[in-house]
N, C-alpha and C positions, 0 to 999 in steps of 0.2 A: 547331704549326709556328711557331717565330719568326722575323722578319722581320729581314735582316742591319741591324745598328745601324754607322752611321759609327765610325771610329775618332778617337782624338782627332786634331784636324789636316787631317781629312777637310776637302775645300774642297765648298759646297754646289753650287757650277758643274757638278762631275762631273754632278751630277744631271740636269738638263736634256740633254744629249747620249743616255743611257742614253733617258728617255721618248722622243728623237727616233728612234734606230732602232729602237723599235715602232713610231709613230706614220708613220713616214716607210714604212715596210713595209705595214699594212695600209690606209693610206692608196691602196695600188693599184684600193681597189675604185673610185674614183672613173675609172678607166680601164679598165672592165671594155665600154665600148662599141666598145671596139679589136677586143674576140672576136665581137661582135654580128653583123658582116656572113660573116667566116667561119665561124662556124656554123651562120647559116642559110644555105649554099651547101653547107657539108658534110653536117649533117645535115637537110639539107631542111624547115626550122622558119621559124615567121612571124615576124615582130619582138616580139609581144607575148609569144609562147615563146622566144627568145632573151635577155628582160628576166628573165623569173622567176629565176636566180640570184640576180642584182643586187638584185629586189624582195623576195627571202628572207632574204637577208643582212642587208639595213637592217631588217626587220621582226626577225630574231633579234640583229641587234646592240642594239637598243633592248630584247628580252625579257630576254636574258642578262648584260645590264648593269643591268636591274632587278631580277633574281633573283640574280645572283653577286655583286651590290654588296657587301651584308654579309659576304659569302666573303673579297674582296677586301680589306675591312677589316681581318679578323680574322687573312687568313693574312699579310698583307704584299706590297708593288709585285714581290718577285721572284718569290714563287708565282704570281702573275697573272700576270707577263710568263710565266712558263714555261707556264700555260695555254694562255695568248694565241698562242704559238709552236709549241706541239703541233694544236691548233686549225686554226689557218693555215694553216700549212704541210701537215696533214693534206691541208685541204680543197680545195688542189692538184693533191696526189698522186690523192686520191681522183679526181678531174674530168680528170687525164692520161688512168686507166683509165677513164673512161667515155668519152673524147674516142675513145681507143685501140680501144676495142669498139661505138663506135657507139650504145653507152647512155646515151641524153642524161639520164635519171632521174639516175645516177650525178652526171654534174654538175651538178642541181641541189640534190642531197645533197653531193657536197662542197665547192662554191665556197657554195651559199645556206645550207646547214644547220650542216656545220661548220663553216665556215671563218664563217660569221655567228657563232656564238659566241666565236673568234677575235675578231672584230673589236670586240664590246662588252666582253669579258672585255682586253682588250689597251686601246682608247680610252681606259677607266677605268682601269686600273692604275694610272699615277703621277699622278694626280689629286690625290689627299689626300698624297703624299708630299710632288712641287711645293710647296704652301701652306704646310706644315710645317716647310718649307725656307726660304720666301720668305716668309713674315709681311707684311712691311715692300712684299712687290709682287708680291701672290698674280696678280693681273691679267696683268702679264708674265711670270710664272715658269708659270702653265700657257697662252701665247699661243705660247711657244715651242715649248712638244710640239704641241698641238691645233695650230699654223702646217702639223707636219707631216702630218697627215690631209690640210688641203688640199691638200700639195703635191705629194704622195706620187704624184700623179699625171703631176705634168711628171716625174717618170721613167718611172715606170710606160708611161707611153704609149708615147716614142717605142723604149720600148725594147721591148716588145712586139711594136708593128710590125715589127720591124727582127729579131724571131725571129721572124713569122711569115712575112716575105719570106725569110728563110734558110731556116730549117724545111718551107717549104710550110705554106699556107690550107687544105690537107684535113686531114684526120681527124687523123692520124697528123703531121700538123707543128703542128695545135694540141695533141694530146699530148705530145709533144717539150717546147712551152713551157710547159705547163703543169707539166711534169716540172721544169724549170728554176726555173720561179717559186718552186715548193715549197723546192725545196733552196736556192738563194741566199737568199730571205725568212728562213729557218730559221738561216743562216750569220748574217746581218744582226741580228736578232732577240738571239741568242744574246748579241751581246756590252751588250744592254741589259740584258737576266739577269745578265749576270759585275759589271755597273757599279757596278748601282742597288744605295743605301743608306738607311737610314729613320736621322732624330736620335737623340739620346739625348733622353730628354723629352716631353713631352706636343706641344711647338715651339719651335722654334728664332729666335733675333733673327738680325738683319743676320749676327753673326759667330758662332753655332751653336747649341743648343739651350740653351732655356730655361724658366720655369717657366710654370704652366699656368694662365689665364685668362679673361675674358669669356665672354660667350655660348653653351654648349653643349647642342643639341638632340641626342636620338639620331634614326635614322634612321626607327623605328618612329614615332615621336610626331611629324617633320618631314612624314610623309606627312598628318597629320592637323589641320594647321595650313592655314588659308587663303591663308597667303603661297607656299607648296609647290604650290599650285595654280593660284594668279595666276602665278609663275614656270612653271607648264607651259604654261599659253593663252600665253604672251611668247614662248616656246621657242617650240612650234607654231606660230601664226603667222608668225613672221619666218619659219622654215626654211620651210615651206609657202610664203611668197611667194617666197623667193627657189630654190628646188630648182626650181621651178614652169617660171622660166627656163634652169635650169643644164641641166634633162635634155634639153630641147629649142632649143636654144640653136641650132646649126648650121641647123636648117631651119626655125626661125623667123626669124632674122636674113634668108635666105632668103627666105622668104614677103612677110618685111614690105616689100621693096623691090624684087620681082619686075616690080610694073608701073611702077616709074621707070626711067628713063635712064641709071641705072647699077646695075644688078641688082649679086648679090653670087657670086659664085664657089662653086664647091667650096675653091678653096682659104683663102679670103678667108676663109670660113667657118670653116673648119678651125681660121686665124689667130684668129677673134673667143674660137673656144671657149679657146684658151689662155691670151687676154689674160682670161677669163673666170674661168680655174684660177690665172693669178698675184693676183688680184683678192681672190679668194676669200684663198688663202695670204695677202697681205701686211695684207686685213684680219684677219688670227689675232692677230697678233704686234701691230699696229700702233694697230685700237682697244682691245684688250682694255689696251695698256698706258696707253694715254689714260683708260682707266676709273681706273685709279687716282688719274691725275690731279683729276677731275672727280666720279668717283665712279659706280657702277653705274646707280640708277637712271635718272642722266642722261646716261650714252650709252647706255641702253635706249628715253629719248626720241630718241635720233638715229637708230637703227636704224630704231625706229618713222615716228616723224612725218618726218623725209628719208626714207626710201625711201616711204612712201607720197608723198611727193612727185614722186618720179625715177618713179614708176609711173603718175601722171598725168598730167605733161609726153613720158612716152612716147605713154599712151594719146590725150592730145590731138594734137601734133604729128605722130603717126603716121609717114608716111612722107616728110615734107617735110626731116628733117635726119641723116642717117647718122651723123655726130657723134656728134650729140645724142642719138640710139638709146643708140651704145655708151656715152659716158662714163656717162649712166643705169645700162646695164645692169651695168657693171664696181662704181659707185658702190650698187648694191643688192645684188651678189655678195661686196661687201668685208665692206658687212653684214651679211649672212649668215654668215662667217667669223667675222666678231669679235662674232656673237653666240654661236658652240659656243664659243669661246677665255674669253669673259667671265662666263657662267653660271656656272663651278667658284667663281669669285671672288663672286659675286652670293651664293651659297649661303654658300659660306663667313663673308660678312659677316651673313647671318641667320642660321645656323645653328652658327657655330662650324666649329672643323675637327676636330671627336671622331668623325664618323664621314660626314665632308661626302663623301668616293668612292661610299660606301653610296647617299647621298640623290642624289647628281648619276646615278650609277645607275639608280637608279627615276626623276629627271626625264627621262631621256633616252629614254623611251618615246611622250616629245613628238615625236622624233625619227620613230621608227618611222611612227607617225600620217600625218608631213607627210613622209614619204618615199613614201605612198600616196596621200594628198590632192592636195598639189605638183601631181605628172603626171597625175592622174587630171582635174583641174579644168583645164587645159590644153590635153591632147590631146583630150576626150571634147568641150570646148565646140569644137575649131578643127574637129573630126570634121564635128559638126552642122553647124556653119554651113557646111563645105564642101559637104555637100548642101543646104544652100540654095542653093546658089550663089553663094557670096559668097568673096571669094579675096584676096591681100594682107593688108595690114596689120588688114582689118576682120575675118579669121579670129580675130583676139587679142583686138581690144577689151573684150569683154564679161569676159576676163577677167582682162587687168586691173584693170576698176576692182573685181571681186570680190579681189583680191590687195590692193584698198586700202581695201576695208571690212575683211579681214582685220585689216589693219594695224592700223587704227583699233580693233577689238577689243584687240588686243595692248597697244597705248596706253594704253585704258581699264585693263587690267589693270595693267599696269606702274605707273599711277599708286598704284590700290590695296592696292598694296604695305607693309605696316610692322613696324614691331620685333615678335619674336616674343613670344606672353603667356608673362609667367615660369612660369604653372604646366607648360608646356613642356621647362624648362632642368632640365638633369640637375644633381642633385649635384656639387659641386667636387670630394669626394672619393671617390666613384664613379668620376670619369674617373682624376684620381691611379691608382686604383686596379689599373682595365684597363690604363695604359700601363706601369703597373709589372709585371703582368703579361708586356706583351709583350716586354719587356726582356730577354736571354738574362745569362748571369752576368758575361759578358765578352766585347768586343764583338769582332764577326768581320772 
């Protein structure tokens, strides 16, 4: 199957809009704690059975983007996105009809099962196209899609809400939405399928493709390199520190300032989580295009060594500055962002971009990890300590400073980072070879 090639004249702009309406589309899962309360009211489920969608999802979005990577190479951004769109959208419809009968299995088979392989087969897709695109600002040219993962959610949310006060919070009005998600996501989707275009060329310069050069690892041998695995402890850690705050974010902010004199609201709460989701979004776009500036490894020190800072002045200061909580928390959520948006570029600078979707693919299993780790080391330490007896700010302590030994691992690795060994790099004319392959006779 070959992948539609730009035609002459093609502007490479197009491209980045086409990534956003996937990226802005399954981006919803980040707002899947909207369905949380009604359905455990509907279906009579505890909060840690209302999460397993959510926690199937991010585990299948991390396996099926380490298993589909090379799919995704070989067949081209628009058979993915078309996966990505069957997938999702599926995995709606599917979880209408369990909403609809009362089979909560159902919806953890299509929101966690299918629609999780939507979300890795769809994330990945214009990865390797972006860079091939953008050369000259591989950094901002995938900050802009991955922007929309994070964002995907200041829709997502209040519009959910706003079908499940229409719809009805029973059974049958979250089938209703969930029926709706499916089909507009699928509408949405559709026209990043109609958009997207691959160069003529192995890569394209500033003004369109060109000839083929530097550094190329394939995706088999990048797993087998040391730097492919310091890059996953970097990945992992940051996401693990900062998901750690994002899942629990509303009743921790909560907790931590319960026994001051100006406790925090429900709605107040509510407010922290979204300044939390713009945070996350504007660091997509914001550091990742600064990496270019300065360069990966070194705002992989910033991610690192500042947010283990913003997690110490939390943990010290505790509940004596509300301020100072959020600008921290926002300030290590941004990071978190602009380190999924920066990784595609990190890779690509070690590994070439011959088959860099493939390898950000299998890294993003880092993801999976600290999509379990994160909450798990949060909620299970604030558990404990609440039967001790201990309540407030001193529920969190302990972990964060484990969130800043983390960090400090990550550091350590980020440092360890270096040029790939040549006996790694593929043939020049091997890769010639494959993109002449994927080349159709004339372009679509």
């Amino acid at each position: 199957m070959s992948p539609p090639v730009a035609p002459a004249g093609w502007s490479r702009w197009l491209v980045p809009p086409a990534a956003l309406s996937v990226h802005l589309s399954i981006g919803q899962a980040y707002a899947w704690s909207v369905f949380k309360p009604p359905l455990e009211s509907a279906l009579g489920l505890s909060g840690t059975q209302s999460a397993l969608p959510f926690q199937l999802a991010i585990v299948m979005l991390g396996l099926s983007a380490a298993f589909g990577g090379t799919l995704v190479e070989r067949n081209g951004p628009r058979w993915a996105m078309t996966v990505a769109l069957v997938c999702f959208s599926s995995g709606f419809l599917i979880s209408a009809l369990g909403a609809a009968t009362e089979q909560y299995w159902l919806i953890v088979l299509g929101y966690g099962f299918v629609g999780g392989i939507g979300l890795g087969i769809g994330y990945i897709s214009p990865v390797s196209t972006l860079i091939k695109w953008f050369p000259d600002r591989p950094g901002m040219a995938t900050g802009i899609a991955i922007m929309g993962f994070g964002g995907g959610a200041l829709i997502a949310s209040p519009w959910s809400a706003q079908m499940l006060e229409s719809f009805g919070s029973d059974s049958s009005g979250i089938a209703v939405a969930f029926l709706v998600h499916g089909l507009s996501y699928a509408v949405f989707m559709t026209l990043g399928v109609l958009l997207v275009r691959v160069p003529r060329g192995a890569r394209p310069t500033a003004a369109g493709p060109g000839a083929a050069g530097g550094v190329q690892v394939s995706a088999s041998s990048a797993v087998r390199t040391p730097q492919f695995w310091c890059l996953w402890v970097v990945l992992c850690m940051n996401v693990t520190a900062g998901i750690g705050i994002l899942e629990k974010a509303a009743p921790m902010i909560k907790d931590f300032f319960a026994d001051t004199s100006t406790p925090v609201s429900v709605s107040a709460a509510a407010g922290f989580v979204a300044l939390l989701s713009a945070a996350n979004m504007a660091g997509r776009i914001g550091w990742s295009s600064t990496s270019d500036l300065i360069g990966r490894k070194n705002i992989y020190r910033v991610y690192l060594g500042v947010g283990a800072l913003m997690y110490a002045l939390i943990a010290l200061i505790g509940d004596s500055s509300k301020p100072l909580f959020v600008l921290c928390a926002l300030v290590i959520l941004s990071f978190y962002g602009g380190s999924f948006a920066t990784i595609p570029a990190y890779l690509k600078d070690l590994f070439g971009t011959y088959q860099v979707g493939a390898i950000h693919g299998r890294l993003l299993t880092a993801w999976s990890t600290a999509g379990v780790l994160g909450p798990l080391i949060v909620n299970w330490i604030a558990d404990r300590q609440e039967e001790a007896g201990k309540h407030g700010s001193s529920l969190y302590t302990l972990s964060l400073f484990i969130m800043i030994g983390l960090l400090a691992v990550g550091f350590v690795a980020n440092e360890l980072v270096r040029p790939v060994h040549a006996r790694h790099h593929i043939p020049a004319q091997r890769e010639a070879a494959d993109v002449e392959r994927q080349q159709p006779e004339s372009a679509a």
